[in-house]
C-alpha positions in Angstrom: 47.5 37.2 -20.1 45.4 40.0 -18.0 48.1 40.5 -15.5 50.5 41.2 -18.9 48.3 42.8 -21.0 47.6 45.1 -17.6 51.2 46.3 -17.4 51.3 47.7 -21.3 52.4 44.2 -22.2 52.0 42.5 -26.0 50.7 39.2 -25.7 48.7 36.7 -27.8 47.0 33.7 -26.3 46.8 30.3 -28.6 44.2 27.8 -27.4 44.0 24.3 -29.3 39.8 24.7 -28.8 37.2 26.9 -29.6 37.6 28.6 -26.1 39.3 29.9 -23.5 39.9 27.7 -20.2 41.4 24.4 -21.1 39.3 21.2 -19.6 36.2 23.5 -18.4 33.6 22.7 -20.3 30.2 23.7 -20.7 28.3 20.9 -21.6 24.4 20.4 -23.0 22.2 17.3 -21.8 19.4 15.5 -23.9 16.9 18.3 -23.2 19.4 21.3 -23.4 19.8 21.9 -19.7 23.6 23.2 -19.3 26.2 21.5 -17.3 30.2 21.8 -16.3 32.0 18.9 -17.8 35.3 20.1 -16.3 36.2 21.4 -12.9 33.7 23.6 -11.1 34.8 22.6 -7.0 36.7 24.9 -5.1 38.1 23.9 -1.7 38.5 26.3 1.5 42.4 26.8 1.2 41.7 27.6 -2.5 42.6 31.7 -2.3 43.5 32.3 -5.8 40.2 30.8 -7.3 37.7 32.8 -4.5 39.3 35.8 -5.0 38.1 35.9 -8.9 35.0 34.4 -7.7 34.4 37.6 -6.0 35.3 39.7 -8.3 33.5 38.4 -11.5 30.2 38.3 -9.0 29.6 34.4 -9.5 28.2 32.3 -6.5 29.0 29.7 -5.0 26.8 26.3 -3.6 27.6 24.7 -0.6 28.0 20.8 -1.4 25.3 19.0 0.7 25.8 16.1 2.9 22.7 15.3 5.0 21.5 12.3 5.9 22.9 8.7 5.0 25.9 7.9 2.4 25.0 4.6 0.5 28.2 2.4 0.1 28.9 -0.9 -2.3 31.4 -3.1 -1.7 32.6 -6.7 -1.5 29.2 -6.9 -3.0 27.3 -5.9 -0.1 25.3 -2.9 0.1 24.8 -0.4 3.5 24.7 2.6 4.4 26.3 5.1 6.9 25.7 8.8 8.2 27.9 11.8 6.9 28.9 12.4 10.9 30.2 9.2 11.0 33.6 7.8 10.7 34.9 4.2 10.8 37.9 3.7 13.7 40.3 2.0 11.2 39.5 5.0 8.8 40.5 7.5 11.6 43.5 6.1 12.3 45.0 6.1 8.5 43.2 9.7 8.1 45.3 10.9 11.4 48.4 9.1 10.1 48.0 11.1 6.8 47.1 13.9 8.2 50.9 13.8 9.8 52.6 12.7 6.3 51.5 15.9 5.0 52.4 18.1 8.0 56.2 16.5 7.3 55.7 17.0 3.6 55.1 20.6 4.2 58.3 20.8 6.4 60.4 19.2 3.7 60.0 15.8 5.5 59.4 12.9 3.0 58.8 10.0 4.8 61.8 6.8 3.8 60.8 4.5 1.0 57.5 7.0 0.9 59.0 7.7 -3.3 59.3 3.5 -4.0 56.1 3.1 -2.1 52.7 3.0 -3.7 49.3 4.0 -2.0 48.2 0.0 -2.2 52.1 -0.9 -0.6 51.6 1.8 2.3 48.2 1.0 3.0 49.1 -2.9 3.4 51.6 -1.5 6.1 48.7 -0.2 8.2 47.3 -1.3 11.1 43.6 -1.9 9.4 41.6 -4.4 7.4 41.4 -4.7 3.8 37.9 -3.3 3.8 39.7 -0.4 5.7 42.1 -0.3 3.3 40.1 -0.4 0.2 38.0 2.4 1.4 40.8 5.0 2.2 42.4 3.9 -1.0 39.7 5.0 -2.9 39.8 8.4 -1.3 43.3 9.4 -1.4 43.5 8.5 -5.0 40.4 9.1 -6.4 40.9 13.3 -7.5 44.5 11.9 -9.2 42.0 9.8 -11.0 43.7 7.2 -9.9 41.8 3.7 -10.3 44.6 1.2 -9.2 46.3 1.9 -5.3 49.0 -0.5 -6.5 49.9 2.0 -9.5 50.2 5.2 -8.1 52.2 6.9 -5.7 52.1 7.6 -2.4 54.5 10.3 -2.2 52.6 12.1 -4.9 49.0 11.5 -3.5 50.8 12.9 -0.1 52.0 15.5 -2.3 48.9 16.4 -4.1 46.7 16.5 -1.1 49.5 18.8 0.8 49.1 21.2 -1.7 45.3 21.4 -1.5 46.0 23.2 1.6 43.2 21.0 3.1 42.0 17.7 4.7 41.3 15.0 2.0 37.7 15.0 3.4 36.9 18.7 4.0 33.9 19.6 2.1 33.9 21.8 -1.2 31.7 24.3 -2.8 30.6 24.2 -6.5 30.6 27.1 -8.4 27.3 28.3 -10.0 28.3 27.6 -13.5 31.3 25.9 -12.8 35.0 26.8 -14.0 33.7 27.7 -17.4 31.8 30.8 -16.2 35.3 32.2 -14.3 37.0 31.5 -18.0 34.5 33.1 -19.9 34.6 36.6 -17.2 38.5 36.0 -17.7 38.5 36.0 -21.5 35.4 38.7 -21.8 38.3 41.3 -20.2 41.1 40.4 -23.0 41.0 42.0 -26.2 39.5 39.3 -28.9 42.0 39.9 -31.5 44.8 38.8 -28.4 43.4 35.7 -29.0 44.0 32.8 -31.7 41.5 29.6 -31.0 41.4 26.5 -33.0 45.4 26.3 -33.3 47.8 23.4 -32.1 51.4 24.4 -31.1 53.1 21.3 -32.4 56.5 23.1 -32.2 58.9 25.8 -30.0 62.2 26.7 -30.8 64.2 29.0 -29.4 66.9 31.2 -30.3 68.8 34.6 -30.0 65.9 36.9 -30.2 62.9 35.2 -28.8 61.0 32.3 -29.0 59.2 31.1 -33.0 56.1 28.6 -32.5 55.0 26.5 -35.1 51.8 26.0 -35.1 48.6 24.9 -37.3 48.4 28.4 -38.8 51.4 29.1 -38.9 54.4 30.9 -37.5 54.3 33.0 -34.6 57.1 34.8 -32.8 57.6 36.5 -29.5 60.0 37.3 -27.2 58.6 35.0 -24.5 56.4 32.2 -24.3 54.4 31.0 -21.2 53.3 27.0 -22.1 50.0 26.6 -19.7 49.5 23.0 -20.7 49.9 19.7 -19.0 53.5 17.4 -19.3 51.5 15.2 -21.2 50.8 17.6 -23.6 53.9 19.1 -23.8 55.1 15.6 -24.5 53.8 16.2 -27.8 55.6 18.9 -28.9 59.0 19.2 -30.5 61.8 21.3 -29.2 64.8 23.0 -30.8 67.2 23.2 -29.1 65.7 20.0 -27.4 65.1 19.9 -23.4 67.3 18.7 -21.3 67.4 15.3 -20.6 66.0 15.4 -16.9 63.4 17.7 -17.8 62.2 15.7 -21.0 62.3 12.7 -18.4 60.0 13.9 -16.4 57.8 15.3 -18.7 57.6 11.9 -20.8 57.1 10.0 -17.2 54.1 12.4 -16.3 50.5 10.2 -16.4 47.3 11.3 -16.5 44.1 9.0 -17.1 40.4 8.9 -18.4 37.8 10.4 -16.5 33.9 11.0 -17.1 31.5 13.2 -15.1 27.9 11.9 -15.7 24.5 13.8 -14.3 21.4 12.1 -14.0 18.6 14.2 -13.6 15.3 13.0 -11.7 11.5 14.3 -11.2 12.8 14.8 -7.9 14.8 14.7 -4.9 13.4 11.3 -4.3 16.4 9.9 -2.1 15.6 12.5 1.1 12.4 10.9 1.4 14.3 7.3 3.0 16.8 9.5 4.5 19.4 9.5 2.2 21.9 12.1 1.1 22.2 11.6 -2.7 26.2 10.8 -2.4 27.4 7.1 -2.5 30.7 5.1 -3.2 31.8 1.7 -4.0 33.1 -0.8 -7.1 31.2 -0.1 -9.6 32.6 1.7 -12.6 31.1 5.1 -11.4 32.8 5.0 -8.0 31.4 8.3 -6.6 28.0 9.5 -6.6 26.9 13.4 -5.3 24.1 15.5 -4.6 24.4 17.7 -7.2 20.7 19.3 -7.2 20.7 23.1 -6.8 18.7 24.8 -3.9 15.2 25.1 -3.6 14.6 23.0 -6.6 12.4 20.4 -6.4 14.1 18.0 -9.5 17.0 16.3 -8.3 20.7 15.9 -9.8 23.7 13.3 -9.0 26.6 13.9 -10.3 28.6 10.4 -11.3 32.5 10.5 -11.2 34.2 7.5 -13.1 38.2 7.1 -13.8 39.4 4.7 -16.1 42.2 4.4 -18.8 43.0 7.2 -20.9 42.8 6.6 -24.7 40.8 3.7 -24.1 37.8 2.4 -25.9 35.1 5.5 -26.7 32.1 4.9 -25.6 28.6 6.0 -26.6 26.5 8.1 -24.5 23.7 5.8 -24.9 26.2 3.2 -23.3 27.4 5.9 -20.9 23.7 6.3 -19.5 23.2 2.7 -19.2 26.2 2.0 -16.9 25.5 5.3 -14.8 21.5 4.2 -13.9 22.6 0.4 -13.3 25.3 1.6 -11.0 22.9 3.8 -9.2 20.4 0.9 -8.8 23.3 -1.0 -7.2 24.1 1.9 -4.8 20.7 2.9 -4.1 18.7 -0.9 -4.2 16.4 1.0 -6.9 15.4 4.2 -8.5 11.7 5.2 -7.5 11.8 8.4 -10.0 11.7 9.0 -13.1 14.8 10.2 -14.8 14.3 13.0 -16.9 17.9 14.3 -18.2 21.3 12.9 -19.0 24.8 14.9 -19.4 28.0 13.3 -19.9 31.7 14.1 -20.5 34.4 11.7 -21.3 38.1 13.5 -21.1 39.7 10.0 -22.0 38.4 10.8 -25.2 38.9 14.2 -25.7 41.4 14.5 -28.2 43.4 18.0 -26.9 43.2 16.1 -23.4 45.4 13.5 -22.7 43.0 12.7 -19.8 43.4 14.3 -16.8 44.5 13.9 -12.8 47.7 13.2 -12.1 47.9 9.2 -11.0 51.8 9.5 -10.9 53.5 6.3 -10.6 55.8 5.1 -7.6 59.3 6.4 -8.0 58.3 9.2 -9.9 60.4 12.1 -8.0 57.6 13.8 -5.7 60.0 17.2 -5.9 59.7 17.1 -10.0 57.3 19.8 -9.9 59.9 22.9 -9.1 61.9 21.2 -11.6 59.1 21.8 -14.2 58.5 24.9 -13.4 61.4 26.1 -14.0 62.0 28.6 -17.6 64.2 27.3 -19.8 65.8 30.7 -21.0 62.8 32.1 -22.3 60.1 29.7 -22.2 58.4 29.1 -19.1 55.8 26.5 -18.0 52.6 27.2 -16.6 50.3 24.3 -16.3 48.6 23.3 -13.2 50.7 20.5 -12.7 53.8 23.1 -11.5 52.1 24.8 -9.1 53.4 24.5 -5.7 49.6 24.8 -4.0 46.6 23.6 -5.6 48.5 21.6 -7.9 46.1 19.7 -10.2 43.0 21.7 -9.5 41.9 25.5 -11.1 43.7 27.2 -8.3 47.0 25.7 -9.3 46.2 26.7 -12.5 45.5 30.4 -11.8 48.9 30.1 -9.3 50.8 29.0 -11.9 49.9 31.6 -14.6 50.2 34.3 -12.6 53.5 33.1 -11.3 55.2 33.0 -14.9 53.7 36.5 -15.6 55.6 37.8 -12.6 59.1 36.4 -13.8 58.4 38.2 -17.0 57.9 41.0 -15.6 60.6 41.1 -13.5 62.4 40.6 -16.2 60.9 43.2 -18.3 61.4 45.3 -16.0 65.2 44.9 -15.1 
C-alpha cells in the first residue's frame, strides 16, 4: 500500500484482525511484560527487511551463543560448545550447502521432488543420531515435525532463498515484526484501512475486481491478495482459478507452531557455563537465549511445531510442558521463574498455522506459478516470493513486487 498510495494511487487495505501485519503479534505475559508472538528474526541476506529497519529507527539484538548448547536425545542428556561441529554433521551441511548452490543455478538434483528430507538423509553417509539431528534443523523453520513428511526439494528450496547458511546466526529485532508493522501502518492514512473484515469472496469481471467480504461489497480495479495458499484456499472465486493453480493452492500445508518465553530472576544458566539455547525430543524442540543486554533477569524463548488445528491447549498446560521440558534439557532449574508468554498459531483462527512443511512431490517451482496475476488479481503472500520466501522479507518482497506490476501497468 505505501509504495501505491506514494505514486497518487487509491488503495484500501482489508485485514481479517484488529491490525496491520498478519502473524506478528504483540503479545502480554502474566505480569504484563510485552513480547512478539510472531516473527521478529532477521537473517544477514535479509535486505528488504534491514532496509525499513533503518529507516523506522528500530534496533536490532545480536542472538547470543556463548558457552555450551544442552542437547536431549535418545534419552540421554549432554552438552556441546557453539564452536563445535559434529564430523557426520559437516559432511550433510557441505552436501547441502552444494544442493542449494545447484538449486540457485536451476539445478534440481533427480528424484530430489519424490524425495523427502527423512528418505535423503537415510541416503547419507552418517548415523541415525547424525541424521536425526540435521533433520531437525533443515526442517525445523518449515515447522516441520516429521522428516518423512516433508520435502526435500522444498526445504532445499526454502533455505536457498534465505540467501544464507541454515546455521548462520540471526538478529532479533527490538520489538519484533510488530514494531516494523505498526511504523508501516502509522505512514498510511487510517481511513485506507478496513480491520476486522474477512474476504470470503473475489470475482472478477470487465471493469475490475468486486470482494465480498464481512461488511460488505468492495470494488476496485485491482486487488493484491497478501495472504497465505492456505488462506486463499478458503475463498471462493468467480470465474474460478484454473485448475493447476487451485491445485497448488489446495496442496499448500502449513502447521501449528507456539513460541513460549519463560522468564527467570536471572541469567542463572551462564553461571555452569551454559548458553541458554538447547535442542532435542521434547515437545519444545528448540530453546534460545532470548534475555536482552545488560539485564540481569533472564529469558528463553521455546519454539514448538505440532499439528495445525489440533487440540487447544491452555496456557496453564502450555507452561507446564515448557518448564518440564527445560528441566529435561537443563537437569534442573535453579531460579525462580517469574513470567510466562505464550502464542499458539495452530489455534489462531485467521492462521491456518504457519511454515511451509510442503510434502514430497509438491512441485518445488510452484512458487512463480503462484505468483503469477490472474488478469487483475495478483498474489502477494510470503509464500511467492522468490528470496526470503516464508519469512518477513519475503513478505515485504512480495508486496512490493505486485505494486510494481500495477504500476507498470498504470502507467502504460
Amino acid at each position: 500500500m505505501r509504495m501505491m498510495s506514494a505514486a497518487g494511487v487509491s488503495t484500501l487495505g482489508i485485514d481479517a484482525r484488529d491490525r496491520i501485519g498478519g502473524k506478528t503479534e504483540t503479545i502480554k505475559s502474566e505480569e504484563g511484560r510485552s513480547f512478539e508472538g510472531g516473527p521478529e528474526f532477521v537473517k544477514p541476506g535479509h535486505e528488504r527487511m534491514r532496509s525499513l529497519i533503518r529507516e523506522f529507527g528500530l534496533g536490532l539484538l545480536t542472538v547470543e551463543r556463548r558457552g555450551h548448547r544442552s542437547i536431549f536425545r535418545n534419552g540421554i542428556r549432554w552438552t556441546e560448545h557453539h564452536d563445535y561441529i559434529d564430523p557426520g554433521l559437516l559432511r550433510l551441511k557441505r552436501r547441502f550447502d552444494q544442493l542449494k548452490a545447484d538449486f540457485k543455478k536451476g539445478v534440481v538434483e533427480k528424484g530430489l521432488e519424490e524425495c523427502s528430507v527423512g528418505t535423503w538423509l537415510g541416503m547419507q553417509d552418517v548415523d541415525a543420531l547424525q541424521q536425526t539431528r540435521f533433520a531437525h534443523d533443515l526442517v525445523f523453520e518449515l515447522s516441520g515435525t516429521d522428516p518423512f513428511a516433508v520435502s526435500m526439494a522444498a526445504t532445499v528450496s526454502y533455505h536457498a532463498a534465505a540467501g544464507q547458511s541454515h546455521d548462520q546466526s540471526s538478529e532479533r529485532i527490538v520489538g519484533g515484526g510488530s514494531a516494523v508493522a505498526a511504523k508501516l501502518a502509522a505512514g498510511l492514512d487510517p481511513n485506507s484501512i478496513t480491520l476486522n473484515t474477512m474476504i470470503h469472496a473475489v470475482n472478477r469481471h470487465q471493469k475490475g475486481v468486486e470482494l465480498q467480504t464481512t461488511r460488505g461489497t468492495v470494488t476496485a480495479s485491482f486487488a493484491v491478495l497478501a495472504v497465505s495458499p492456505t488462506v486463499l484456499n478458503r475463498m471462493s472465486f468467480s470465474p474460478a482459478l484454473p485448475e493447476r493453480r487451485h491445485r497448488l493452492i489446495s496442496g499448500w500445508t502449513q502447521q501449528a507452531a507456539t513460541k513460549s518465553f519463560v522468564v527467570f530472576e536471572r541469567q542463572w544458566w551462564k553461571s555452569i557455563g551454559l548458553s541458554g539455547f538447547a535442542e532435542g525430543e521434547m515437545g519444545n524442540t528448540i530453546v534460545m537465549n532470548a534475555s536482552r543486554p545488560g539485564e540481569r533477569e533472564g529469558t528463553l524463548l521455546l519454539f514448538e511445531n505440532g499439528v495445525a488445528g489440533g487440540p487447544r491447549i491452555s496456557q496453564h498446560e502450555t507452561k507446564a510442558r515448557a518448564l518440564k521440558d527445560l528441566e529435561r534439557y537443563f537437569g534442573y532449574l535453579p531460579c525462580p521463574v517469574i513470567d510466562f508468554a505464550t502464542k499458539s498459531w495452530g489455534s489462531d483462527p485467521l492462521s491456518s498455522g504457519c511454515g511451509s512443511p510442503l510434502p514430497p512431490r509438491y512441485p518445488v517451482n510452484s512458487r512463480s506459478e503462484l505468483a503469477k496475476p490472474i488478469e487483475n488479481i495478483f498474489f502477494a503472500g510470503t509464500e511467492v516470493a522468490e528470496q526470503g520466501w516464508g519469512s518477513m522479507e519475503g513478505a515485504v518482497r512480495a508486496g512490493e513486487a505486485a505494486a510494481d506490476r500495477i504500476l507498470s501497468i498504470i502507467k502504460n
